[in-house]
C-alpha positions as CSV (number, residue, x, y, z in Angstrom):
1,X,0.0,0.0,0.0
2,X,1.7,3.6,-0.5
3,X,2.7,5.7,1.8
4,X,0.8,9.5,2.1
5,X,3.0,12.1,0.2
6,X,4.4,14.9,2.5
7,X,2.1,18.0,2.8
8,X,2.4,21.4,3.4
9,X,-0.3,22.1,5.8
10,X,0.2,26.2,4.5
11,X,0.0,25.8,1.0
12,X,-1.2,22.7,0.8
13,X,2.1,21.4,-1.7
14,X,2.3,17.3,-1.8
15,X,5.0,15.5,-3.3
16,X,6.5,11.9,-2.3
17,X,10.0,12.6,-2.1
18,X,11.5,14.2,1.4
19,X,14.1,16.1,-0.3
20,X,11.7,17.9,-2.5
21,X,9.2,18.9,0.5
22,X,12.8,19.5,3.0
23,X,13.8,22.0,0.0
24,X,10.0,23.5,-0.1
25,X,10.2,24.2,3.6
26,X,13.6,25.2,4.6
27,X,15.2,26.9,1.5
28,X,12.3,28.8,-0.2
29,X,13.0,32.6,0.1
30,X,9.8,33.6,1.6
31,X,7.0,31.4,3.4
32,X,4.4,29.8,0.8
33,X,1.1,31.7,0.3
34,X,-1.4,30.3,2.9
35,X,-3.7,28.8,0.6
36,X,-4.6,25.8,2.7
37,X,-4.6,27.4,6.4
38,X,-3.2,30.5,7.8
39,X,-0.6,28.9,9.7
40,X,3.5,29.9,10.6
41,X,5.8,27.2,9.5
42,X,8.1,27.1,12.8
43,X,11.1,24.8,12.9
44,X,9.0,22.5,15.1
45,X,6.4,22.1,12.7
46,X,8.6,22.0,9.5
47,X,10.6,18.9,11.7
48,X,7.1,17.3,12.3
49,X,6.3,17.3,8.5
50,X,9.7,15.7,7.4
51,X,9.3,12.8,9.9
52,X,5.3,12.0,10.1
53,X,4.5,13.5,6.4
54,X,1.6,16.0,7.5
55,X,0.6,18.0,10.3
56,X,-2.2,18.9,11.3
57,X,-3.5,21.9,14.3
58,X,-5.4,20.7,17.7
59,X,-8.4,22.6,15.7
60,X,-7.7,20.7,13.1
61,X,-7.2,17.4,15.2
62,X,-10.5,18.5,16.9
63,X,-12.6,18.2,13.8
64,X,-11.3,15.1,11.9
65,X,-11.8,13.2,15.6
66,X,-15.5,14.6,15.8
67,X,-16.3,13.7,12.0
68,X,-14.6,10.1,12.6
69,X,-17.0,10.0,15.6
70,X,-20.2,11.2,14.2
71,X,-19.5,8.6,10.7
72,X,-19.1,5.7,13.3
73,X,-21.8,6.9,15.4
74,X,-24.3,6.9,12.3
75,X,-22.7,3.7,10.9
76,X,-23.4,1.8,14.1
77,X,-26.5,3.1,14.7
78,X,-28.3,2.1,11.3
79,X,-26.1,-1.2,11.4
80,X,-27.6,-1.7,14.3
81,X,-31.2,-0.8,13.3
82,X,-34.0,-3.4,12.8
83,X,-33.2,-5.1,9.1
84,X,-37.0,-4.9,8.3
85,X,-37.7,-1.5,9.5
86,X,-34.8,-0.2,7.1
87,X,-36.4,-1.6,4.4
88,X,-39.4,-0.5,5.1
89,X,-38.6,3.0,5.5
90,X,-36.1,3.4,2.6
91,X,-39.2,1.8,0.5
92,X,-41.0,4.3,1.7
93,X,-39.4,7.8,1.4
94,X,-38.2,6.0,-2.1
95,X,-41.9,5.5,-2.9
96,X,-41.2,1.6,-3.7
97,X,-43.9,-0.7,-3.8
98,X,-42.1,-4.1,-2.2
99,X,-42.8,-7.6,-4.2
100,X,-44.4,-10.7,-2.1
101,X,-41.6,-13.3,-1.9
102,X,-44.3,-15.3,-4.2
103,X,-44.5,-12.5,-6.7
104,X,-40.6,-12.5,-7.1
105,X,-40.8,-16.3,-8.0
106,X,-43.8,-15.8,-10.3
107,X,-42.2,-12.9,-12.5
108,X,-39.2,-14.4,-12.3
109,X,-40.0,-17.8,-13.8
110,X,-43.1,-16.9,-15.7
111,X,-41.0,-17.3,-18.9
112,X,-39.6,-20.7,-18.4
113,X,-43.2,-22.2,-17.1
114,X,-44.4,-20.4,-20.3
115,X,-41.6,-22.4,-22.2
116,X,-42.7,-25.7,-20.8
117,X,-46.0,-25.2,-21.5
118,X,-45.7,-24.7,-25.5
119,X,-42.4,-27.4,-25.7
120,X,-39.9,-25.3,-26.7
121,X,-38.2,-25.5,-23.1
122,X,-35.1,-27.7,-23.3
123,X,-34.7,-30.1,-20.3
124,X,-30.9,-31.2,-21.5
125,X,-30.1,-27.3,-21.2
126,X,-32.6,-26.2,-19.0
127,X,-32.7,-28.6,-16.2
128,X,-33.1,-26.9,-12.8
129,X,-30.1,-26.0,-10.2
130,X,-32.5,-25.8,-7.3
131,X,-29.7,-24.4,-4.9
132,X,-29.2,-21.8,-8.0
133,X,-33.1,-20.9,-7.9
134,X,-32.8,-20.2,-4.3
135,X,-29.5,-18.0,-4.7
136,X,-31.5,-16.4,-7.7
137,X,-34.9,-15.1,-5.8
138,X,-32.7,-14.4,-2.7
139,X,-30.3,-11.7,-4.2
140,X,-32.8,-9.7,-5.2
141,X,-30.4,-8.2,-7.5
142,X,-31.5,-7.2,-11.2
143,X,-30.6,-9.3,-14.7
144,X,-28.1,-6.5,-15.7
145,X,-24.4,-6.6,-16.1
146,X,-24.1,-4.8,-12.8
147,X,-26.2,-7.1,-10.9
148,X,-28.0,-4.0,-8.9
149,X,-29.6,-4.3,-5.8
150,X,-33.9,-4.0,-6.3
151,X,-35.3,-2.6,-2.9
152,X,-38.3,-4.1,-3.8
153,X,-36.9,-7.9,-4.4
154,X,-35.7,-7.8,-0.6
155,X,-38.3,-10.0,0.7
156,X,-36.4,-12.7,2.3
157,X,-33.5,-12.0,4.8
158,X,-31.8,-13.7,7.6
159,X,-31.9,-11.4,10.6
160,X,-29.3,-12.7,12.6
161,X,-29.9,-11.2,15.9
162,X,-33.5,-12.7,15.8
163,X,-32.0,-15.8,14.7
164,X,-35.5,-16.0,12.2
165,X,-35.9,-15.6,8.6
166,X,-38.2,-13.0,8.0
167,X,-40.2,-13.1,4.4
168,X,-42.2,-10.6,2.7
169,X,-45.6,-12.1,1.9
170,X,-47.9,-8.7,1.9
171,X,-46.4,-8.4,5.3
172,X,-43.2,-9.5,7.1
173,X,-43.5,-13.0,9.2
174,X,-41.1,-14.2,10.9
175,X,-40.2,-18.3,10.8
176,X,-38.1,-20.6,12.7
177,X,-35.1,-22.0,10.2
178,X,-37.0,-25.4,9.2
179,X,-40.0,-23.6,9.0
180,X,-39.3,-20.5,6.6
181,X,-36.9,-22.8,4.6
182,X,-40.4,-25.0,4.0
183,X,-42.3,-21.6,3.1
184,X,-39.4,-20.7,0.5
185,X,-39.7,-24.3,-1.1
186,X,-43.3,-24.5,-1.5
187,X,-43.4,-21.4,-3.1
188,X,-41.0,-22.2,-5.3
189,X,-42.9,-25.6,-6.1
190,X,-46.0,-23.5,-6.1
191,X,-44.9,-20.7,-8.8
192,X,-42.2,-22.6,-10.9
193,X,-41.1,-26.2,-10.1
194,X,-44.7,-28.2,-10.3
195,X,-44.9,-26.9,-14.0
196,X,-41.5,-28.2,-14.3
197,X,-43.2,-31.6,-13.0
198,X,-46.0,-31.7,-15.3
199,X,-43.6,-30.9,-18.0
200,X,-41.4,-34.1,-16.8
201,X,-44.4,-35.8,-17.0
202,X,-45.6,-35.2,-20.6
203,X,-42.4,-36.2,-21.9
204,X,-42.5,-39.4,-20.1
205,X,-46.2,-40.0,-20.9
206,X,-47.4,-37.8,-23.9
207,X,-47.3,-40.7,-26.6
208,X,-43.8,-39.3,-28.0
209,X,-41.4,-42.1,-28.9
210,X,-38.3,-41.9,-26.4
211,X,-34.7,-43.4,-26.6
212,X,-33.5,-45.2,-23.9
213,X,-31.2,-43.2,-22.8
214,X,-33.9,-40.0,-23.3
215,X,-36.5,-41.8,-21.1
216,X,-33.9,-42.5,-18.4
217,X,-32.3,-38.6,-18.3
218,X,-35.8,-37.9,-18.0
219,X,-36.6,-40.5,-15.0
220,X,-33.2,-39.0,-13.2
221,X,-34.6,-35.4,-13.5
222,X,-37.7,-36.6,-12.0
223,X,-35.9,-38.5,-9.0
224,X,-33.8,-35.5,-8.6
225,X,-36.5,-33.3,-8.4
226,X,-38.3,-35.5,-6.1
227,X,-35.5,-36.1,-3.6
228,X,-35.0,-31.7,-3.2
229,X,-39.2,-31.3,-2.4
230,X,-39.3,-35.2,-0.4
231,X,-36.8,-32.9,2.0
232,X,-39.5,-30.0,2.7
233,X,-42.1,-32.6,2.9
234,X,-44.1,-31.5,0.3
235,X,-45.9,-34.3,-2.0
236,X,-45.5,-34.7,-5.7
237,X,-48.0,-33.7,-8.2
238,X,-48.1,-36.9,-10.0
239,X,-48.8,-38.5,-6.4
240,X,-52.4,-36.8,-5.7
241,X,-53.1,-34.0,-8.3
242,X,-53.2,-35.6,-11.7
243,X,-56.3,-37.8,-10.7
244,X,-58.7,-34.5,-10.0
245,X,-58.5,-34.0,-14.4
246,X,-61.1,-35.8,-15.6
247,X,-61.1,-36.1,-20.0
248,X,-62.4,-32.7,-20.9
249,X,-61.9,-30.4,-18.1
250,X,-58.4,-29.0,-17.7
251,X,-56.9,-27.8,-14.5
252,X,-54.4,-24.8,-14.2
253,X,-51.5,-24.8,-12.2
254,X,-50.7,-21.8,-9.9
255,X,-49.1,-19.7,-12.5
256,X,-52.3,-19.8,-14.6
257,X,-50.7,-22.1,-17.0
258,X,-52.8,-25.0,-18.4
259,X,-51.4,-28.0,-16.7
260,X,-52.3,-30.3,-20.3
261,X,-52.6,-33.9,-18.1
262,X,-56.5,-33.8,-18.8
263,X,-55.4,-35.9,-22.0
264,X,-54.5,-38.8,-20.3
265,X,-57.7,-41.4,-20.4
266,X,-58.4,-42.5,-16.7
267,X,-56.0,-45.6,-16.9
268,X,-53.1,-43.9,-17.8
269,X,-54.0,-41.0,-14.8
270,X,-53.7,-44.0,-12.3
271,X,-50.8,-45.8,-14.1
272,X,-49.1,-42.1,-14.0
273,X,-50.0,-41.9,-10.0
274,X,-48.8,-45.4,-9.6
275,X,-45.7,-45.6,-10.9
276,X,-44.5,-41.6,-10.1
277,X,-46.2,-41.8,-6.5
278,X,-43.7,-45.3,-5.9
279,X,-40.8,-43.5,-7.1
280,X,-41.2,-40.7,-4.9
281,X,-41.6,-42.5,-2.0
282,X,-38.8,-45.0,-2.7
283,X,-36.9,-41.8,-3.1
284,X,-38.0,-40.4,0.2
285,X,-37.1,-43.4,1.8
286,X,-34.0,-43.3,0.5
287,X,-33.1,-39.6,2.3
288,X,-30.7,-39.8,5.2
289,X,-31.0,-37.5,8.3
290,X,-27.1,-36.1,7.0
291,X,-28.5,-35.4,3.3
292,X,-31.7,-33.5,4.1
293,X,-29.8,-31.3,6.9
294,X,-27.0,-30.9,3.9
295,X,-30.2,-29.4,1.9
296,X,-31.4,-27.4,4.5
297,X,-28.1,-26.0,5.3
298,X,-27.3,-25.0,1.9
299,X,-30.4,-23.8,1.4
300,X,-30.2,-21.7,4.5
301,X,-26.3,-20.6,3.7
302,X,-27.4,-19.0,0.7
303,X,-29.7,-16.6,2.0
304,X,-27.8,-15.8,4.7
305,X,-24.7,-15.1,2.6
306,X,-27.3,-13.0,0.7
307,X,-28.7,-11.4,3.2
308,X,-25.0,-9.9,4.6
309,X,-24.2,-8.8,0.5
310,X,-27.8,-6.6,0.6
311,X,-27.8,-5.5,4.1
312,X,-24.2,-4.0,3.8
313,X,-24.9,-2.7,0.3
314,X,-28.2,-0.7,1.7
315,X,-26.4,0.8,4.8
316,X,-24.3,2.1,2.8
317,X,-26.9,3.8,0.6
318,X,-29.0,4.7,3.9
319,X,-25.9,6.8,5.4
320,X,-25.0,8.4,1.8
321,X,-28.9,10.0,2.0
322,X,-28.9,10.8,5.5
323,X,-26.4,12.7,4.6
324,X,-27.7,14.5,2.0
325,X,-31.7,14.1,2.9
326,X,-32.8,15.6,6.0
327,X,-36.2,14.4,5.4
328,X,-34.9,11.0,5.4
329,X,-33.0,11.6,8.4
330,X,-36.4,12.5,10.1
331,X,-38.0,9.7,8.6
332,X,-35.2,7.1,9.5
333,X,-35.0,8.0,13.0
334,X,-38.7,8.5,13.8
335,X,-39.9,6.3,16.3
336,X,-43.3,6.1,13.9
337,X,-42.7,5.5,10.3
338,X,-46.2,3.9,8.4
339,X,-45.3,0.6,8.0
């Protein structure tokens, strides 16, 4: 790291080399013009600058020490503020309208459940990374180049003096570890991954002629996808779901996407529930206590690795208006903001 150049605290003359600032102070006919600060450049202080490279008055002294202290007093103090009550009120004097958790995961994967439902989604290319999907909706960080922060997309954080994850759903709850980690995976399942199911599902099933080795990427997609929700305890569509289409009426799926099983006759439906509910169950059996509290643990890591990236980033947007915004000072420090 360099070293600060020497500085004339009169003139306010820098330069890296001693012997160019020695020659500045001692040989120069007549003191510099005080440009900088009005001070005398006695023997003492011309000493001082040659050794420790500036010098600086008691006044001086007086106000760096009080604007160190009022930084770290203002740093601490929204560092140490509630996580969701920053967000809150910098959403509101910013006039931003925060996204549900389930309204991130919708908008962000409306265009691949949109894929899947017309075929032109490819699984070789496209197939899931669900730890990905959960660092995705967790950033809450834009699709640009610079990756930017969206206030509106920080809806699930780890608030670690809580020891809770706290997810925005229309409001902010608060969940033990297990339990916000099932929230975030339903929702997921709910907005995204059971289209990916019924997708898996027409492939298999849909009357087009499959390789070998195509049915059984397929089958290993399925048992993947399987062993992430058996973890959450949340039950396959293929299990339950598929039997309530009856030939005629479609059902939707909660994206609003036509779900396209209601083609199967009623023997295939219960071949389908059969076979898929087996395999997810042999799967789930197959789960060790290590594995699913590996999934959870990842799963939780992310967000909280998240979380620390956003929060940091936002403090340091919070002190920059504070600084700037006395309005948001007012509104940051009030002990009632509308929530």
């Amino acid at each position: 790291m360099p070293r600060r150049p020497y500085e004339c605290p009169r003139c306010g003359y820098t330069i890296d080399k001693k012997s160019s600032m020695s020659n500045h102070l001692f040989r120069m006919k007549s003191q510099c013009p005080a440009s900088a600060s009005d001070i005398v450049l006695t023997q003492e202080i011309k000493e001082h600058i040659l050794v420790n490279r500036i010098y600086k008055t008691k006044d001086d002294v007086k106000i760096m020490n009080q604007t160190i202290h009022n930084y770290n007093t203002m740093n601490n103090f929204i560092g140490n503020m509630d996580a969701v009550e920053k967000i809150t009120r910098l959403a509101l004097y910013n006039h931003v309208d925060m996204n549900s958790f389930d309204d991130t995961c919708e908008q962000t994967y409306e265009h691949v459940v949109e894929r899947m439902a017309d075929d032109s989604f490819d699984l070789r290319v496209c197939k899931p990374d669900f730890m990905e999907i959960v660092n995705r909706l967790t950033s809450a960080r834009d699709n640009t180049r610079d990756r930017k922060l969206k206030l509106e997309n920080l809806n699930c954080i780890y608030d670690t003096k809580k020891k809770r994850l706290r997810v925005y759903d229309g409001t902010w709850d608060d969940h033990l570890d297990n339990n916000g980690l099932e929230f975030i995976a339903n929702t997921i399942v709910d907005r995204y991954l059971e289209a990916y199911e019924i997708y898996i599902i027409r492939k298999l099933y849909g009357g087009v002629v499959l390789s070998g080795a195509e049915a059984n990427e397929i089958r290993a997609c399925l048992k993947d996808y399987y062993k992430f929700i058996a973890c959450f305890d949340i039950k396959p569509y293929a299990a339950s779901k598929i039997l309530l289409s009856t030939s005629g009426t479609g059902t939707r799926t909660s994206t609003g996407t036509d779900n396209n099983t209601d083609d199967f006759d009623e023997a295939t439906r219960l071949e389908i529930c059969n076979k898929l509910g087996d395999l997810y169950e042999q799967t789930n059996g197959d789960i060790t206590k290590a594995y699913l509290k590996d999934v959870r643990k990842q799963m939780l890591d992310i967000i909280k690795a998240n979380t620390h990236t956003n929060m940091t980033e936002l403090d340091k947007g919070i002190i920059g208006i504070v600084n700037v915004q006395d309005d948001f000072k007012r509104l940051l420090f009030s002990d009632t903001a509308a929530a």
